[in-house]
N, C-alpha and C positions, 0 to 999 in steps of 0.2 A: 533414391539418393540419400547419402548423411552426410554430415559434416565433422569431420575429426579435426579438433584443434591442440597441435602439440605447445599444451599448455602453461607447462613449468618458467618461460621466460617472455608469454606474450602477455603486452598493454594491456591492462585492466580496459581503456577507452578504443580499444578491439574486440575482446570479448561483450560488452556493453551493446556494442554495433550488433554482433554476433547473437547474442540474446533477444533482442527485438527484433530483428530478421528472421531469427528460428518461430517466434511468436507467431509472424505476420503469415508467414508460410507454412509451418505444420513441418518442418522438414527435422525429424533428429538430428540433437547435437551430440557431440561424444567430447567431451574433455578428457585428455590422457594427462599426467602430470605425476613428478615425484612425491609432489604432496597432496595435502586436500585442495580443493579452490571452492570457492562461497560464489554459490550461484543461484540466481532466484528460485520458486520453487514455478516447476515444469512440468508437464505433461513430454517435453521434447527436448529436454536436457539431461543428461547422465554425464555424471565424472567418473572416469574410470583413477584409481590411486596408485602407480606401480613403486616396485622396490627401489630405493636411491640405486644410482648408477648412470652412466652417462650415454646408456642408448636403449633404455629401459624401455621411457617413452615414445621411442621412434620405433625400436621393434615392435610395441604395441600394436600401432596405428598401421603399419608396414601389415600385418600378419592380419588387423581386420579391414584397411582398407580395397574396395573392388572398382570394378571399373564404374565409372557414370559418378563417386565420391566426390567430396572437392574436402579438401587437406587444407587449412591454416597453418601454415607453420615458415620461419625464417631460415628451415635447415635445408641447404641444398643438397646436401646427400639425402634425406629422406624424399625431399619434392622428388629425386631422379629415381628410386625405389619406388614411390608411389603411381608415380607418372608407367611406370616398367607395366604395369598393373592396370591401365588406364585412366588412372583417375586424374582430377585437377589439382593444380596448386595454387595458390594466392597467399603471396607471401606479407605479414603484415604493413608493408609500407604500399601496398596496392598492385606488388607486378604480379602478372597471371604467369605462372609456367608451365607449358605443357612436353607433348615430345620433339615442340618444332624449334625451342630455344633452351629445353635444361641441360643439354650437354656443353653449352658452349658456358655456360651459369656453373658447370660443376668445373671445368678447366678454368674458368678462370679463379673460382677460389681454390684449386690445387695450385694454380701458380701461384696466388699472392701467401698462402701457406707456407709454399717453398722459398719464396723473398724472406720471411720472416722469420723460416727457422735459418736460415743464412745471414740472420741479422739486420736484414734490411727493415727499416720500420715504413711499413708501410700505412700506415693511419687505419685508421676503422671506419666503421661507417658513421654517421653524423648522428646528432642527438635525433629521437622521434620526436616529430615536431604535429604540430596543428593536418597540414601540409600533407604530410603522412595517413595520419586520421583520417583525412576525407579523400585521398584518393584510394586508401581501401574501401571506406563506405559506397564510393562509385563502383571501383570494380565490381566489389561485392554483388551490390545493383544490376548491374548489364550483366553478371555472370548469372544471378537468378532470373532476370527474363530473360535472357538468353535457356538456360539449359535446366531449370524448373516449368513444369506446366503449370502448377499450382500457387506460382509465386505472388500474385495479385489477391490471394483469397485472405480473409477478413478473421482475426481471431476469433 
């Protein structure tokens, strides 16, 4: 298992989470992003840097993630690409996506897209909040005893 985190617009106090997790367990991280990101120094962390553009990062992670991976990222076309592949997703605010709810997750941001280029203001999502924070840190959690065997081992 590794962990690809599409980098470029996730909370610093995610990757943070992210970093002590990969510690605890031994599990590679992969940071994909348009630029560099400042990450402690690792034995199980690597940044990857790709070219500006705006699917740079997602074809990155798309083209190295396999099945049994679990994906960070907010973008639901990549989670549904990823997931295509078998792997996980855990989007920064804590929801797990897999093949049994990312289709209904990619229709509905094709509808509120379609509101929006129709002029309809549909609002956004809410500011990331505390809230947020810690129901990734749970998911995070139950998703490593859950589908890590090594997850309890000791730096």
């Amino acid at each position: 298992m590794r962990i690809f985190v599409d980098g470029d617009a996730m909370p610093v106090v995610i990757k943070n989470i992210l970093f002590r997790a990969v510690e605890r367990t031994g599990i590679p991280l992969v940071l994909v992003a348009n630029q560099p990101i400042q990450t402690p120094r690792s034995d199980y962390i690597t940044c990857i840097t790709v070219p500006a553009g705006p699917d740079e990062a997602d074809d990155r992670i798309a083209a190295m993630a396999q099945a049994g991976d679990l994906v960070v990222t907010a973008d639901i076309p990549l989670a549904d690409r990823v997931i295509s592949k078998r792997a996980w997703v855990i989007d920064p605010r804590g929801a797990l996506y897999s093949s049994e709810n990312i289709k209904e997750k990619l229709a509905m941001r094709d509808l509120m897209n379609e509101l929006r280029s129709g002029g309809i203001d549909t609002g956004g999502p809410s500011a990331f909040c505390s809230k947020d924070c810690q129901a990734f840190a749970n998911q995070l959690d139950r998703f490593l005893m859950k589908h890590h065997k090594n997850s309890g081992r000791e730096a």
